[in-house]
Every structure is written in structure tokens, then in C-alpha cells.
DODOGU-539878 format. One record per residue (C-alpha): residue number from 1; x, y, z; residue in three letters. Coordinates in steps of 0.5 Angstrom, whole numbers. Example, Ala and Ser with C-alpha at 12.3 -4.5 7.8 and 13.67 -1.06 7.14 Angstrom:
residues 2
@k:1 px:25 py:-9 pz:16 r:ala $
@k:2 px:27 py:-2 pz:14 r:ser $
END
This chain:
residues 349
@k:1 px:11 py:24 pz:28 r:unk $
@k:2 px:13 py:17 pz:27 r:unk $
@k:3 px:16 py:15 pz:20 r:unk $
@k:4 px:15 py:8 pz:16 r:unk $
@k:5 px:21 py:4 pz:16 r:unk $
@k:6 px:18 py:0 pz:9 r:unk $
@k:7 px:14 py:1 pz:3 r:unk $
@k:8 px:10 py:-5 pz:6 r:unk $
@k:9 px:9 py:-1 pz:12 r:unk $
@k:10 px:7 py:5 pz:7 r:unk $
@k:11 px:3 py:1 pz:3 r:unk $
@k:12 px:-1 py:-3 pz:9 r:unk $
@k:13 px:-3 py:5 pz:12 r:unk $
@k:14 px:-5 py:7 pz:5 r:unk $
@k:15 px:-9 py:1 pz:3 r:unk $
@k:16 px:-12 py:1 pz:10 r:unk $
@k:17 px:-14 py:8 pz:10 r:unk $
@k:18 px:-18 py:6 pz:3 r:unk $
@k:19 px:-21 py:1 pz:5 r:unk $
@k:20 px:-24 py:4 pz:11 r:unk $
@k:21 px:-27 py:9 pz:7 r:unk $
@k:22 px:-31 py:4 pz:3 r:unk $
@k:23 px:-33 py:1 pz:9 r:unk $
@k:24 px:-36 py:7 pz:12 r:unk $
@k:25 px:-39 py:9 pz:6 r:unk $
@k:26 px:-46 py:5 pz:7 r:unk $
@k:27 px:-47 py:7 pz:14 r:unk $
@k:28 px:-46 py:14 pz:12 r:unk $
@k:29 px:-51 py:14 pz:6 r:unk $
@k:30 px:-56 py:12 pz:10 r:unk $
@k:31 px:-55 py:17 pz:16 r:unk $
@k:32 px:-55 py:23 pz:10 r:unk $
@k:33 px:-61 py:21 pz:6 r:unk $
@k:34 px:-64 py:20 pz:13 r:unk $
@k:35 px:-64 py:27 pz:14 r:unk $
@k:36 px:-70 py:28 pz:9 r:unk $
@k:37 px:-72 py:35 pz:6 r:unk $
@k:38 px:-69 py:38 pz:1 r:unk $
@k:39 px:-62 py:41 pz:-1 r:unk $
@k:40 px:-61 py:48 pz:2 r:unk $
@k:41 px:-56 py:54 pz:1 r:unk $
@k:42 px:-54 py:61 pz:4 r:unk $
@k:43 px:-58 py:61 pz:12 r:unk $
@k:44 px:-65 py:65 pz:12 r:unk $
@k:45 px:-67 py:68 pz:19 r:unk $
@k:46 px:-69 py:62 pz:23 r:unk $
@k:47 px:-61 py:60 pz:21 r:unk $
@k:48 px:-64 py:54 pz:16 r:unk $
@k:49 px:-61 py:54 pz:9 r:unk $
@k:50 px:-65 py:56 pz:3 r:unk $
@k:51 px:-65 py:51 pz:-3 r:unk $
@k:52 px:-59 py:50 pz:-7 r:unk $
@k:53 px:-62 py:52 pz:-14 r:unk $
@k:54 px:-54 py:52 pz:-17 r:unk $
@k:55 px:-48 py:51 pz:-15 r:unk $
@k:56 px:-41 py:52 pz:-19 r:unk $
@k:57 px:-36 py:46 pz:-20 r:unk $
@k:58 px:-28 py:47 pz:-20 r:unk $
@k:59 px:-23 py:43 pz:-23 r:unk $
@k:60 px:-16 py:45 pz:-20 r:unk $
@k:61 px:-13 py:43 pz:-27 r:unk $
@k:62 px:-13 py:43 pz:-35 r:unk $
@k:63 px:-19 py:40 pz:-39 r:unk $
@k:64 px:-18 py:33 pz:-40 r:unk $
@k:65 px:-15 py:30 pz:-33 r:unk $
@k:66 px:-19 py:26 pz:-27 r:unk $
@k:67 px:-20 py:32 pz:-24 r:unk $
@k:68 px:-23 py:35 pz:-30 r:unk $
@k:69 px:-28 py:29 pz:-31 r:unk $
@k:70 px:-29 py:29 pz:-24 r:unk $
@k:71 px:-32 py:35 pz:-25 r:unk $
@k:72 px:-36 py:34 pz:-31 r:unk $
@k:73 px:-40 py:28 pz:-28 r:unk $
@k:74 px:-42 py:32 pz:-22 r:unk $
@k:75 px:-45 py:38 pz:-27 r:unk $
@k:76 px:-48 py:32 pz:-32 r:unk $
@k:77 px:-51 py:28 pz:-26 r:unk $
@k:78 px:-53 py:34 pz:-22 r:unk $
@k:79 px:-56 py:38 pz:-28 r:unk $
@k:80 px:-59 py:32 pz:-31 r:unk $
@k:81 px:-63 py:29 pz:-26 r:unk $
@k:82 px:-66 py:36 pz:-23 r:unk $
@k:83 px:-62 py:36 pz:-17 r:unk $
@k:84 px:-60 py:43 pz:-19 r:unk $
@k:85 px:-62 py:49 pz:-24 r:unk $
@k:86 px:-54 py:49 pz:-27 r:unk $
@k:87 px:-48 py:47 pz:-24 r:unk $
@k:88 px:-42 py:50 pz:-29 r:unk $
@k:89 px:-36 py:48 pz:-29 r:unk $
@k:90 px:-28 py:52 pz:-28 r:unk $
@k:91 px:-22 py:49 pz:-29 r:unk $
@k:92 px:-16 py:53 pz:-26 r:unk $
@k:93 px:-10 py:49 pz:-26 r:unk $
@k:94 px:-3 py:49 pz:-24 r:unk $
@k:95 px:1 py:47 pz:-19 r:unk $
@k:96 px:-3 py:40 pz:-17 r:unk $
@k:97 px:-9 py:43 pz:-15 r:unk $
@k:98 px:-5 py:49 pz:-11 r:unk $
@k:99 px:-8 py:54 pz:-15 r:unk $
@k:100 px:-15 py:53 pz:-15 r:unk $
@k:101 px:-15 py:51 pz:-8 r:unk $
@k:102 px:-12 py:59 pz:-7 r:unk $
@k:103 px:-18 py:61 pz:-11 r:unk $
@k:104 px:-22 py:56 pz:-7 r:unk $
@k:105 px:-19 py:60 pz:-1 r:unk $
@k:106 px:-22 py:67 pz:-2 r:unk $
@k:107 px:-29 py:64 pz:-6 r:unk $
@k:108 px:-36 py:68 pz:-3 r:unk $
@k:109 px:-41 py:64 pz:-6 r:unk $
@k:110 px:-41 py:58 pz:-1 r:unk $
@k:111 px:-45 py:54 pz:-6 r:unk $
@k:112 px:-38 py:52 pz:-9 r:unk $
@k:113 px:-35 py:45 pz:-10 r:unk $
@k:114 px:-28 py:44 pz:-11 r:unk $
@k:115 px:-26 py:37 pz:-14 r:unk $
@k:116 px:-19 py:35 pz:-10 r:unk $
@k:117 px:-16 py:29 pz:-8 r:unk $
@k:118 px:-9 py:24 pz:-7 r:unk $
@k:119 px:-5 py:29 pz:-11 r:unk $
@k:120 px:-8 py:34 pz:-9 r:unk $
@k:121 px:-5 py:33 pz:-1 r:unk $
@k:122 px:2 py:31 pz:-3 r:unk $
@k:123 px:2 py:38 pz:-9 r:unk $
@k:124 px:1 py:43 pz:-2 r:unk $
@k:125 px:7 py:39 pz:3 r:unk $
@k:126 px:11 py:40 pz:-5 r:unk $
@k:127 px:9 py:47 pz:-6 r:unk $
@k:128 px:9 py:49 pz:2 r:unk $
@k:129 px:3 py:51 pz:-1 r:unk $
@k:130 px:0 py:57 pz:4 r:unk $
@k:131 px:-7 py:55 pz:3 r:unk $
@k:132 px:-7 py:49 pz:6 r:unk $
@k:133 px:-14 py:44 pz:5 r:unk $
@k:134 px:-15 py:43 pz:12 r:unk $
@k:135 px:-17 py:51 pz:12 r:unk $
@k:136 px:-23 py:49 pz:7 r:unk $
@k:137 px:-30 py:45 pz:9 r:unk $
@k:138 px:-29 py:37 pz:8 r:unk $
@k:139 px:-35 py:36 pz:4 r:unk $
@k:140 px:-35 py:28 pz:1 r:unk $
@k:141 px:-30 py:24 pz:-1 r:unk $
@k:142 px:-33 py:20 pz:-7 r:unk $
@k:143 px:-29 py:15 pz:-11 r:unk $
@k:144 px:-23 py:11 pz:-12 r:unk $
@k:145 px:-18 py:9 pz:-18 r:unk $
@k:146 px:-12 py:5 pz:-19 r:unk $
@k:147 px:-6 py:8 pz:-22 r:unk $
@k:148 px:-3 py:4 pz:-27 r:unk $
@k:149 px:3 py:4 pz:-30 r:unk $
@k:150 px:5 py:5 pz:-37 r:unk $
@k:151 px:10 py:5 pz:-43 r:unk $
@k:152 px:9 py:7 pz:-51 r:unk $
@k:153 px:6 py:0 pz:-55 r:unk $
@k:154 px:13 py:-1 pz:-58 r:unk $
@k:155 px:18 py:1 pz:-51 r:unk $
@k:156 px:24 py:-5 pz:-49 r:unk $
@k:157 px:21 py:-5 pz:-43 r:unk $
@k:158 px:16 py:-11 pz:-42 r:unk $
@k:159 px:16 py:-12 pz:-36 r:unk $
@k:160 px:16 py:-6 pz:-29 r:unk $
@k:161 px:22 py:-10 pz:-27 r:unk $
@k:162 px:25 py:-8 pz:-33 r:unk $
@k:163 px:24 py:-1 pz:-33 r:unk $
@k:164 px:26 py:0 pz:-26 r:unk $
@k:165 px:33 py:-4 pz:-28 r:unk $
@k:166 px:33 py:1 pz:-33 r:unk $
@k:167 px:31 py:7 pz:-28 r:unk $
@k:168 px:37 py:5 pz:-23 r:unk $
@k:169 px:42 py:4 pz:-29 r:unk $
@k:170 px:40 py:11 pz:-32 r:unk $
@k:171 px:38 py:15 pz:-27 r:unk $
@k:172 px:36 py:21 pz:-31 r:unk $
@k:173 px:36 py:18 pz:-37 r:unk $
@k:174 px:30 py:14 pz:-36 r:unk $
@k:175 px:24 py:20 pz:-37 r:unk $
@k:176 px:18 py:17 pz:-32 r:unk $
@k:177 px:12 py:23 pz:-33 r:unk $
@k:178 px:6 py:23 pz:-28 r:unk $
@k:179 px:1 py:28 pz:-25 r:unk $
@k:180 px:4 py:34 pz:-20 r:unk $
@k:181 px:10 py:33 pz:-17 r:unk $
@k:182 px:9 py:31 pz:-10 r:unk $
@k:183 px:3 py:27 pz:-13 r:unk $
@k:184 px:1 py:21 pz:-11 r:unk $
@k:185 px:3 py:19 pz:-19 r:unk $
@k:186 px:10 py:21 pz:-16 r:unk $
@k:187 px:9 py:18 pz:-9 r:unk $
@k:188 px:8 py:12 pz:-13 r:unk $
@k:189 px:15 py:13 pz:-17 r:unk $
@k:190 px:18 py:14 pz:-11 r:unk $
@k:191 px:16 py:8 pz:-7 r:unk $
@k:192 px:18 py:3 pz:-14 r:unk $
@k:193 px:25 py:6 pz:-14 r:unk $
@k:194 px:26 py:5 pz:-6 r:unk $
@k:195 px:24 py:-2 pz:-6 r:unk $
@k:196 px:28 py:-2 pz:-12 r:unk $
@k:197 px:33 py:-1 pz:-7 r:unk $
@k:198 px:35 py:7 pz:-8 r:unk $
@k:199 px:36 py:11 pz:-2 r:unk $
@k:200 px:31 py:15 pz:0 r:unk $
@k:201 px:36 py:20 pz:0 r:unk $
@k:202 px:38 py:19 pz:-8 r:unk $
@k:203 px:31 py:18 pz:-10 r:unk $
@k:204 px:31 py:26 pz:-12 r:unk $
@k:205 px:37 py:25 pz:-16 r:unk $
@k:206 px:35 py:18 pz:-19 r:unk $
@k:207 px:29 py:19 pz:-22 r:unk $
@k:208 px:26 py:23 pz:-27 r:unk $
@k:209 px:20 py:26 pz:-26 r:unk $
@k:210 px:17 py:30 pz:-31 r:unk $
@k:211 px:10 py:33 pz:-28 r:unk $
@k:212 px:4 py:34 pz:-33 r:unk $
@k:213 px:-1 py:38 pz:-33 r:unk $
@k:214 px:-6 py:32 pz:-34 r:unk $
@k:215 px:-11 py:31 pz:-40 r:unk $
@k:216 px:-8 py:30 pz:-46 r:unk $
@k:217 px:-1 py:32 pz:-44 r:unk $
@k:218 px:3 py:24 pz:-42 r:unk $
@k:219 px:-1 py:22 pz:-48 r:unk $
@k:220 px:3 py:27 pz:-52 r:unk $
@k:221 px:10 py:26 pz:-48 r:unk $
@k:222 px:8 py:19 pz:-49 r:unk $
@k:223 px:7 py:17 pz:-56 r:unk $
@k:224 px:13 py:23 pz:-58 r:unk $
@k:225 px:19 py:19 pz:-55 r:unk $
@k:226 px:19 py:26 pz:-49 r:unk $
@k:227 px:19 py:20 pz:-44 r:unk $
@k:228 px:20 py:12 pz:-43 r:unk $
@k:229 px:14 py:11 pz:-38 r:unk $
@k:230 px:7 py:14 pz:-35 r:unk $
@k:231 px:4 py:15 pz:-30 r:unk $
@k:232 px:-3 py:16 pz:-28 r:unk $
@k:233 px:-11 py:13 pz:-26 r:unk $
@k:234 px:-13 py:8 pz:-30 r:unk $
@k:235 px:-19 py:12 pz:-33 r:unk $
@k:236 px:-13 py:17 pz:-36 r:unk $
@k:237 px:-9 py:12 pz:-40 r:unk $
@k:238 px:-14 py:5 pz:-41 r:unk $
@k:239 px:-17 py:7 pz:-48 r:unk $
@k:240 px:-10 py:9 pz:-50 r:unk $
@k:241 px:-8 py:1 pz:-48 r:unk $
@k:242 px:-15 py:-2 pz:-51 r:unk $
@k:243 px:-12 py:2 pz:-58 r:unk $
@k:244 px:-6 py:-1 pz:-57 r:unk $
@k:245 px:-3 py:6 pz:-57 r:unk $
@k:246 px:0 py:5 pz:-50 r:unk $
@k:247 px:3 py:-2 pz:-47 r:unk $
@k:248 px:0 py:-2 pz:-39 r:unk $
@k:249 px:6 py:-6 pz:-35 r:unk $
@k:250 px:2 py:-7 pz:-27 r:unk $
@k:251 px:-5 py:-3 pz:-23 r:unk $
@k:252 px:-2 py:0 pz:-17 r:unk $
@k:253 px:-9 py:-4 pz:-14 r:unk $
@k:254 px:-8 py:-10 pz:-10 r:unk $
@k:255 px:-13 py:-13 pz:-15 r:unk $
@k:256 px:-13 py:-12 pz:-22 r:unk $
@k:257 px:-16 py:-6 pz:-25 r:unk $
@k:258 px:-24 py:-8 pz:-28 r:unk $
@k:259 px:-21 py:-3 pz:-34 r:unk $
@k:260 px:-16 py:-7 pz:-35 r:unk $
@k:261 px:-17 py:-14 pz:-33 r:unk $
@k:262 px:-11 py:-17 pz:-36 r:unk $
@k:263 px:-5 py:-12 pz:-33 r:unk $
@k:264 px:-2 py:-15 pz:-27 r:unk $
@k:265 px:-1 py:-11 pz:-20 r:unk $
@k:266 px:5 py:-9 pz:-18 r:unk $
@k:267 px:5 py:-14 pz:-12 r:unk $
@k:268 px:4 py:-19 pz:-18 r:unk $
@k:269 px:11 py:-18 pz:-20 r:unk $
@k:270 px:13 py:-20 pz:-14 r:unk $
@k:271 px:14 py:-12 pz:-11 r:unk $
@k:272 px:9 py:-10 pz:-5 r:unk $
@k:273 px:7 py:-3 pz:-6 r:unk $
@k:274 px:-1 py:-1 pz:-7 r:unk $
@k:275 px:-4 py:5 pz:-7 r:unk $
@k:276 px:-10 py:8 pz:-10 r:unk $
@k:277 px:-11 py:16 pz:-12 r:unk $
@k:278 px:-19 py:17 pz:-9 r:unk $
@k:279 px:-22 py:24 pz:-10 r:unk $
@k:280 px:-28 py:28 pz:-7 r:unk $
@k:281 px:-30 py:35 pz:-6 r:unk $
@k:282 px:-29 py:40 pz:-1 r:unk $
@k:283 px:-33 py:47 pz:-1 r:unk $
@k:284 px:-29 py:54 pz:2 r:unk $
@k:285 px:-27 py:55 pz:8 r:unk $
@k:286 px:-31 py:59 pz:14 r:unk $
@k:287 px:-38 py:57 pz:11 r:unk $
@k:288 px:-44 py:56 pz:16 r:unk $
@k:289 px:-46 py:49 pz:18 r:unk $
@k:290 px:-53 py:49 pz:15 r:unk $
@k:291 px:-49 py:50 pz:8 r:unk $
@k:292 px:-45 py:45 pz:10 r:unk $
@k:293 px:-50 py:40 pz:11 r:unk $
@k:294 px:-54 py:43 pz:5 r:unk $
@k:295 px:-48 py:41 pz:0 r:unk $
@k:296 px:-47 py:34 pz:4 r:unk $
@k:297 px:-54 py:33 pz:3 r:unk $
@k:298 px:-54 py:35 pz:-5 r:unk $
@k:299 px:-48 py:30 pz:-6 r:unk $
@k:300 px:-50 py:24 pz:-2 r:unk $
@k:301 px:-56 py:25 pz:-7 r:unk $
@k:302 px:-52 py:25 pz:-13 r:unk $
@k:303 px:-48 py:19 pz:-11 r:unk $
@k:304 px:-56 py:16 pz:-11 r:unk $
@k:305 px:-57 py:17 pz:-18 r:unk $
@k:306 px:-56 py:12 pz:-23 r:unk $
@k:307 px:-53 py:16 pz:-27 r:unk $
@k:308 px:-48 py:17 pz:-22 r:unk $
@k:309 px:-47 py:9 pz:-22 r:unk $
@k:310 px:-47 py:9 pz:-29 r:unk $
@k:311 px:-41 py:14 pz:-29 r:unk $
@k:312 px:-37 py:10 pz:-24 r:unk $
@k:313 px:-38 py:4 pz:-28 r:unk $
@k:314 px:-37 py:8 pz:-35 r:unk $
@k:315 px:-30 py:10 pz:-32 r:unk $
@k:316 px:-27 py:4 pz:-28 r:unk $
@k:317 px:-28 py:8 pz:-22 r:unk $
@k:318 px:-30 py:4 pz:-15 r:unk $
@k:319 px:-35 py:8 pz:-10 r:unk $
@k:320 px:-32 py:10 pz:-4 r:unk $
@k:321 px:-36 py:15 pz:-1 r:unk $
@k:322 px:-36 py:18 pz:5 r:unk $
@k:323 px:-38 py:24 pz:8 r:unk $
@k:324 px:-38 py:30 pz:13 r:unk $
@k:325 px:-35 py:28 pz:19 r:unk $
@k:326 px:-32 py:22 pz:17 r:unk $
@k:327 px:-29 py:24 pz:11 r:unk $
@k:328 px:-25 py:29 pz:15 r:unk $
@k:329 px:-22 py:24 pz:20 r:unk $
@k:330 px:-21 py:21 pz:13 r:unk $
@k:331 px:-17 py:27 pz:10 r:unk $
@k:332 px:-13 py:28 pz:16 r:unk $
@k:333 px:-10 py:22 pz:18 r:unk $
@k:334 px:-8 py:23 pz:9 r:unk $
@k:335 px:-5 py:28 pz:10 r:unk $
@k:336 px:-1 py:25 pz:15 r:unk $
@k:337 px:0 py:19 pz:11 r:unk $
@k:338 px:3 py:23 pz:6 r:unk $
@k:339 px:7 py:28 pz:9 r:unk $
@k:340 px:10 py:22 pz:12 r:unk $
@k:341 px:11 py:18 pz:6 r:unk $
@k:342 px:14 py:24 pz:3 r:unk $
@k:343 px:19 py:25 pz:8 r:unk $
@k:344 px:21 py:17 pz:8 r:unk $
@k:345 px:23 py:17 pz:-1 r:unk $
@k:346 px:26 py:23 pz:0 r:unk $
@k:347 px:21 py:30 pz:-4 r:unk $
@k:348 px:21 py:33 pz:3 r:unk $
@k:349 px:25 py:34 pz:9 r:unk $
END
């Protein structure tokens, strides 16, 4: 497998994964909503499936996080415009989405969605998780954010190349809290640290990261003086920001961040890594193909709401959709990006 040499290289393969998503996202929906008729669920005699009338959403973390407010607009939307009768929401956390995706693994009900994403695909190469992503059935990929980077209101350090200073003169002194290890929050930690000139192999030793549970669980660490530095979406820590609670040094997007308009990117203070987090849902394993379609069909119907937009404005997230085929060509070629990149700053061998 080939490695990249440099977080530009890095950077380049991610965003351009990104953005090809987005770029196919029209062409997608039209071709969904083209098909006509309405959401169906278990096959009946003539291999058809029967309509979807509830579906259960699971958020592979602890209330509070991206993964759970995913979760929470998909239930709102679907149950609120009629798409279906009820769409109960699960939150099973632990070890980066591991856990859920081991529930995932052996659920019966096909009629399931499981929210899961960036740091989810970095969290199963950590843990070496059995349960592996591409054992479930990819069903759309629907949003992306910018992860920003941030530091208590009162902190000395005014400036992300302050705080990676530090980082390389402390080492461990210097505590960076984030999502699951082997997430992209601690993807992107990693890529600082090695344009910062650290070698992949002291990157482990170097940096002090301290995965949280998601939620209210950074702010907490944050505001308590547990760790010098955060990070995480943008949606997770903007009103933090906005209320002067937190003080955001650079977005990780290669434009600035509509949440927070005023908060330079990273390539803005001269060092050149951009990556987003993107989430979307996968359904079990094993399922049929008249399911499968059938639940791409109820999402690509979600996705046309207004309220979805809505959503999506109301969270600082940018449309991405994708699905079916397309998002599991997506999602491999992530999966490789992400192994790759793990290697390069040193999380896996």
C-alpha cells in the first residue's frame, strides 16, 4: 500500500475525497428520487420490500456529541414530516463507535440506521476492532464539518502556532482533549504535530491526547483546566465560542467555517493541513437488496425535506450527500486514506 510522504499529500487525498462526494451528491439525488414509489422494508412474496413504517436510530456515543445530534435530526425530520411512524433513537457508546458497530453487527431488525463517520473509520484500525465497517451495508453519507481547534477563553496561547510551540517543548505537559483515539480529532492532532516537525515515530510520545466521550464531556475538561486544548466539529464547541466560554485558534476547512466566521483556517496560519469529519449512516450486514434500497430511498427522502436543510443550517453542517454505490466506493477508498495516514503520524503500525 503506498503511503504519503507529506500532510500536504495527506491533506490533498482527504479534501479531494471530500470533495468529490459533494460533487456527486446531485447526480445521486436525482437518480434516488427518480426511482418513485414509496420507502419499503422487509421483502414480501414477490422479493419486493414492505414499507418502511419505523426504523430505529443508533448513535454509537454518549448524548450530547455529533454522532448523537446526527441521530436526533434524523429521528426529528423523519417523524415529523410523516416519512415514517416513529424513529427511536439509541445511544451506545464506547470506543469510537466500536461498540455500537458491534451491536450493529448482530441487530435482526433491517429497518436500522446507524450513524457513524470519520472517526469512526480511524476508531476500528486503533482499537483493531473486529467488527469491521465494511462488513455492514453502506447506506449515505450525509453531511460534513469543519473541526476547529480550541483553547479555554483565558489560555496564553493566542495563536495555533503557539500552542504547537508549547506542544513540541512540553510534550506531555501540554494536554489536547478530542474525540476517540485513532479519530479524526486525533488524526488532525497528529498531522499538526508532524508539520510542526515531530517524527512520526515520537508523534505517540509527544502528544497528549486525551479522548472524550463527546457531549458535554471537552467543555467540562476544557473550562476545569484538565487540558490546555480541544478538539473537535465545529458545531460541538461554536456556541461555547460565541459565549466567550472558549477561545477557537484555526477550522481545519480550507474556508473559514460559517459557524464561526471570523476564526482562521489552519492553511491561514501558514501550516497546510485540511481535513473535515463527514458522518452518515450504514445499516446491518447481510440485509437484502430491496431493504437496502428501501432505506436509501427513505434517507434520500429525508435529505429533501426542509426541515433537513434547515438542520443543516441551524448546525454549521455542509450538505454532502451521497449514497448506495457511490457512497461505498467513497467509504473504502476512506478507509484506506485513514489506515494510510495512521501509519504516516504514527497511531498504527
Amino acid at each position: 500500500m503506498r503511503s504519503m510522504h507529506r500532510s500536504t499529500a495527506r491533506s490533498t487525498r482527504m479534501t479531494t475525497i471530500a470533495r468529490a462526494g459533494i460533487a456527486g451528491a446531485a447526480v445521486i439525488a436525482l437518480a434516488a428520487c427518480s426511482t418513485g414509489g414509496a420507502p419499503s422494508g422487509s421483502e414480501g412474496a414477490e422479493g419486493e420490500a414492505a414499507a418502511i413504517t419505523d426504523v430505529s436510530v443508533i448513535a454509537p456515543a454518549d448524548p450530547g456529541g455529533g454522532w448523537d445530534q446526527t441521530a436526533r435530526e434524523i429521528s426529528r425530520v423523519l417523524t415529523e414530516t410523516g416519512l415514517v411512524g416513529s424513529a427511536p433513537v439509541e445511544n451506545i457508546g464506547g470506543a469510537g463507535g466500536t461498540v455500537g458497530l458491534a451491536s450493529l453487527a448482530t441487530e435482526t431488525d433491517p429497518n436500522t440506521l446507524m450513524v457513524m463517520g470519520s472517526v469512526m473509520v480511524g476508531a476500528v484500525e486503533t482499537n483493531a476492532s473486529e467488527n469491521r465497517i465494511e462488513d455492514m451495508t453502506p447506506i449515505a453519507k450525509l453531511t460534513e464539518e469543519p473541526l476547529v481547534i480550541v483553547v479555554p477563553a483565558d489560555s496564553e496561547y493566542q495563536s495555533l502556532q503557539d500552542l504547537l510551540d508549547a506542544i513540541v517543548a512540553e510534550g506531555q505537559g501540554v494536554a489536547v482533549t478530542g474525540g476517540s483515539a485513532g479519530g479524526i480529532d486525533h488524526i488532525l492532532a497528529g498531522l499538526l504535530l508532524s508539520e510542526a516537525g515531530v517524527e512520526a515515530t515520537e508523534v505517540p510520545s509527544t502528544l497528549n491526547y486525551i479522548a472524550n466521550s463527546g457531549g458535554g464531556e471537552a467543555l467540562t475538561m476544557l473550562l476545569g483546566g484538565t487540558v490546555q486544548a480541544g478538539i473537535s466539529g465545529v458545531g460541538e464547541f461554536s456556541e461555547s465560542v460565541l459565549a466567550g466560554d472558549l477561545r477557537a485558534l484555526a477550522v481545519s476547512s480550507a474556508e473559514p467555517a460559517e459557524a464561526l466566521p471570523d476564526v482562521p483556517t489552519i492553511q491561514d496560519e501558514g501550516i497546510d493541513v485540511t481535513v473535515t469529519n463527514w458522518r452518515g449512516v450504514i445499516a446491518p450486514g447481510g440485509i437484502s437488496d430491496a431493504e437496502r434500497t428501501a432505506l436509501i430511498d427513505l434517507v434520500t427522502e429525508l435529505h429533501g425535506q426542509e426541515a433537513w436543510t434547515e438542520a443543516l443550517e441551524t448546525k454549521g453542517w455542509t450538505d454532502a450527500f451521497m449514497t448506495g454505490d457511490e457512497f461505498e466506493a467513497f467509504l473504502e477508498e476512506d478507509v484506506t486514506v485513514t489506515q494510510e495516514t495512521l501509519r504516516t503520524i504514527g497511531l498504527i503500525e
